[in-house]
C-alpha positions in Angstrom: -78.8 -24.2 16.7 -80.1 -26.9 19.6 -82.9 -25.2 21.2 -84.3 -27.2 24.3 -88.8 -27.8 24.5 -88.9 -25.2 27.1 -86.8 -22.7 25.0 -89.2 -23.8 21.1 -92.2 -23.1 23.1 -91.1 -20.0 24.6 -90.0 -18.7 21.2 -92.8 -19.9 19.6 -95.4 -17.5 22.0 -93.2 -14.7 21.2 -92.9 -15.1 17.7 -96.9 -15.1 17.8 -97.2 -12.2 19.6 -95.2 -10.2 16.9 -97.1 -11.8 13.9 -100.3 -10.3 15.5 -98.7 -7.0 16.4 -97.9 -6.8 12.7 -101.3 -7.5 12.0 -102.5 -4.7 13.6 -100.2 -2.5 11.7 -101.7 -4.1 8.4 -104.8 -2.6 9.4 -103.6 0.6 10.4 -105.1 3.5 8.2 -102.5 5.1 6.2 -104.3 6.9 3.0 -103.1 10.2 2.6 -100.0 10.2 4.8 -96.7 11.0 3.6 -93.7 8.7 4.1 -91.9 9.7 6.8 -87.9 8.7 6.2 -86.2 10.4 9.2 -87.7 12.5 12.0 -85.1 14.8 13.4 -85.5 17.5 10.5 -81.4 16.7 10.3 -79.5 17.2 7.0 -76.5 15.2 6.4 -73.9 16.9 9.1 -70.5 16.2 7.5 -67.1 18.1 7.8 -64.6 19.4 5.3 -62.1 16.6 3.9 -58.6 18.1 5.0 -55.4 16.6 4.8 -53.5 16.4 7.7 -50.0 16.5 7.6 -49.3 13.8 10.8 -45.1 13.9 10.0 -45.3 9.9 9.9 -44.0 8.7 7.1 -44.6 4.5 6.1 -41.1 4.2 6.1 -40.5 5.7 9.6 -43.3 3.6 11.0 -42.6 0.3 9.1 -38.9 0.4 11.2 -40.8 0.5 14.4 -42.7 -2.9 14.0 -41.7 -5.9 15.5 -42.0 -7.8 11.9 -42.7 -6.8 8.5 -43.1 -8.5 4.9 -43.3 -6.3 1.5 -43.3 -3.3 3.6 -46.3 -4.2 5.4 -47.1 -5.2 8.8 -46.4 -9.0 9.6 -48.5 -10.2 11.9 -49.4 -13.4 13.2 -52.0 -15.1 12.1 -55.8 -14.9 12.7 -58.4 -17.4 12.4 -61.9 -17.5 13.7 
């Protein structure tokens, strides 16, 4: 990463700024105080796991694609 004067100096005051923010939370007071993990009161919400019956069968679909290999989908390839 190229960063130019302007930008090192910039990041530098703002990298100071949270070091002494974090210092001030060193310092906060916190005997007696339970840890707090979540705030909402929430339980896990979740829904029942039920099959759904979608009436698409792999074979059905695999005759659709454009391409396929091993009865999978052939695509082309993808490289970042």
């Amino acid at each position: 990463m190229k960063l130019s004067e302007e930008e090192i100096e910039r990041f530098r005051e703002e990298l100071a700024e949270i070091l002494d923010y974090v210092k001030q939370l060193e310092n906060a007071d916190t005997k007696g105080l339970e840890p707090t993990y979540q705030v909402t009161g929430l339980k896990n919400v979740t829904r029942a796991d039920k099959p759904l019956d979608y009436q698409a069968k792999p074979d059905d679909l695999l005759k659709r694609a454009p391409d396929t290999l091993d009865k999978q989908f052939k695509v082309k390839r993808v490289i970042t």
